[in-house]
TORRO-76211 format. One line per 4 residues: number of its first residue (from 1); their letters; for each residue x, y, z of C-alpha. Coordinates in nm, 3 decimals, always signed. Each point is the difference from the previous one (the first is absolute). Example, Ala and Ser with C-alpha at 12.3 -4.5 7.8 and 13.67 -1.06 7.14 Angstrom:
# residues 2
1	AS	+1.230/-0.450/+0.780; +0.137/+0.344/-0.066
END
This chain:
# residues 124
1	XXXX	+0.000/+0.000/+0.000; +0.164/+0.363/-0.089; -0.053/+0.224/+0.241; -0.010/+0.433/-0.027
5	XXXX	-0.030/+0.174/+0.315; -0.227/+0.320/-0.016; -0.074/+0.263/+0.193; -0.208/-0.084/+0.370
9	XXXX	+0.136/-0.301/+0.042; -0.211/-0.149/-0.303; +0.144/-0.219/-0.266; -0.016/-0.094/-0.366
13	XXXX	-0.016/-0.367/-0.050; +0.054/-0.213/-0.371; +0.006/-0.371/+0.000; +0.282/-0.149/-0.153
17	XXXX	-0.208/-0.179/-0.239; -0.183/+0.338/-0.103; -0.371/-0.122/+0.051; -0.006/+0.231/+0.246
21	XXXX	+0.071/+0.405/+0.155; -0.137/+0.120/+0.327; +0.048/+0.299/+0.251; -0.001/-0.103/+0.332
25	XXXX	-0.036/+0.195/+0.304; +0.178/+0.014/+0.287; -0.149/-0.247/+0.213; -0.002/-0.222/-0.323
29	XXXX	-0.311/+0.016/-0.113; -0.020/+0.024/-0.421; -0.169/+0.353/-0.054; +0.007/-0.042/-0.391
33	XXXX	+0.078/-0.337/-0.201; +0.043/-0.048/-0.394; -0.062/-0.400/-0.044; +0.088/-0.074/-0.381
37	XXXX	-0.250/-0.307/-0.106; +0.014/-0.107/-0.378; -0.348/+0.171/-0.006; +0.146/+0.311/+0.071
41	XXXX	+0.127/+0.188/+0.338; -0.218/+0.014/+0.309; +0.044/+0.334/+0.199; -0.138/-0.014/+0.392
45	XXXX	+0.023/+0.284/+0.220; -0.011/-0.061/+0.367; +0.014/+0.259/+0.325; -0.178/+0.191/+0.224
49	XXXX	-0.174/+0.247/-0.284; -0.024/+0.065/-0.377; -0.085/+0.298/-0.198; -0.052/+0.051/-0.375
53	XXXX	-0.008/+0.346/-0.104; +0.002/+0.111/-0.387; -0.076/+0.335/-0.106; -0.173/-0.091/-0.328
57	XXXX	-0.211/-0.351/-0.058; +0.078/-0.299/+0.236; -0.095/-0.330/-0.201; -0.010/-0.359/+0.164
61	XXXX	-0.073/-0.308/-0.239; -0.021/-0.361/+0.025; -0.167/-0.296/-0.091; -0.195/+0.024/+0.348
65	XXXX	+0.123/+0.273/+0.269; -0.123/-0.025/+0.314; -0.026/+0.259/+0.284; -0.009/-0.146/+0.363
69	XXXX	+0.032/+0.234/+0.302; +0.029/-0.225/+0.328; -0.181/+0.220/+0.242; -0.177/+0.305/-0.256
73	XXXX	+0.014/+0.078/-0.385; -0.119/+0.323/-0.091; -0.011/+0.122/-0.386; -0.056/+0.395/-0.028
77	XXXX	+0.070/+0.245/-0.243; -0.011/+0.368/-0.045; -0.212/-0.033/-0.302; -0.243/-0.216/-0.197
81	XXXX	+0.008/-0.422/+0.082; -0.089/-0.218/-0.255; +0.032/-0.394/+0.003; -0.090/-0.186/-0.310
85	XXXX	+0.014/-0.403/-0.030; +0.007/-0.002/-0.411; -0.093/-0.392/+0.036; +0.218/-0.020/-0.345
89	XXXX	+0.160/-0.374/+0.116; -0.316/-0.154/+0.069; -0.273/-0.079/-0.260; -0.248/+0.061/+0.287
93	XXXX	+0.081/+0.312/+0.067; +0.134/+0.098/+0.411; -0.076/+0.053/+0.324; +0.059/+0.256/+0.265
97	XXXX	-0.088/-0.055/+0.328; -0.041/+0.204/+0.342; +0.010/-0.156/+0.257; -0.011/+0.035/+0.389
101	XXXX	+0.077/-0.371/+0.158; -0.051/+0.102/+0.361; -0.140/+0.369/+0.028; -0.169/+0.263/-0.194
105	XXXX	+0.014/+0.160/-0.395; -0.058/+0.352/-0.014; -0.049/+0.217/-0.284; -0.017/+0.402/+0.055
109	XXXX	-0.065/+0.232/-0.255; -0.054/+0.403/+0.047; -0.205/-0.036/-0.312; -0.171/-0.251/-0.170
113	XXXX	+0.038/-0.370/-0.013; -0.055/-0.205/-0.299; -0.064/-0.362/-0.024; -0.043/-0.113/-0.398
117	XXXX	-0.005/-0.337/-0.154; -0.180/-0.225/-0.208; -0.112/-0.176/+0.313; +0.026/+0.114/+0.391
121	XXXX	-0.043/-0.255/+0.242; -0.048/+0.075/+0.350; +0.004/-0.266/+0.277; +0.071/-0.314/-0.123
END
């Protein structure tokens, strides 16, 4: 393993076989690690907090991307919201789904609230 010493006692760490790069902390804990698969490489950030910040667009895409927040997720923004399931893989179109498993669903507008579709069904 090659080994570069950096600044607050963290370090830069690259395999010997060069599958794989990772900064490590100082109580040895990998904060960011490069794994090179034949697939392509796998980046995975670890540590006590991560920010994004972009001044223009910021644009995440994948096959599937999941969002998981293990005590709150909250999604705001300082503008207009829109999500759209375009159904395009499946012949039968898509579903979205809202759902409160324990708890209730709230929806607030200061204006109006619209509900359309070919069919509403309440209750069942």
């Amino acid at each position: 393993m090659n080994r570069i010493d950096l600044a607050h006692d963290q370090r830069l760490l690259l395999r010997d076989d060069g599958r794989e790069l990772h900064f490590e902390a100082a109580d040895g804990s990998a904060t960011l690690r490069i794994t090179v698969t034949a697939a392509g490489p796998v980046h995975e950030l670890t540590g006590d907090g991560l920010k994004v910040r972009a001044a223009g667009d910021l644009e995440l895409e994948g096959d599937a991307v999941r969002v998981h927040g293990r005590r709150s997720l909250q999604l705001s923004s300082g503008g207009d919201a829109n999500v759209t399931a375009a159904g395009a893989m499946r012949s039968s179109g898509c579903t979205q789904e809202l759902r409160a498993e324990l708890g209730d669903v709230r929806v607030r507008a200061n204006d109006d609230v619209r509900v359309n579709g070919e069919r509403i069904l309440m209750n069942l």
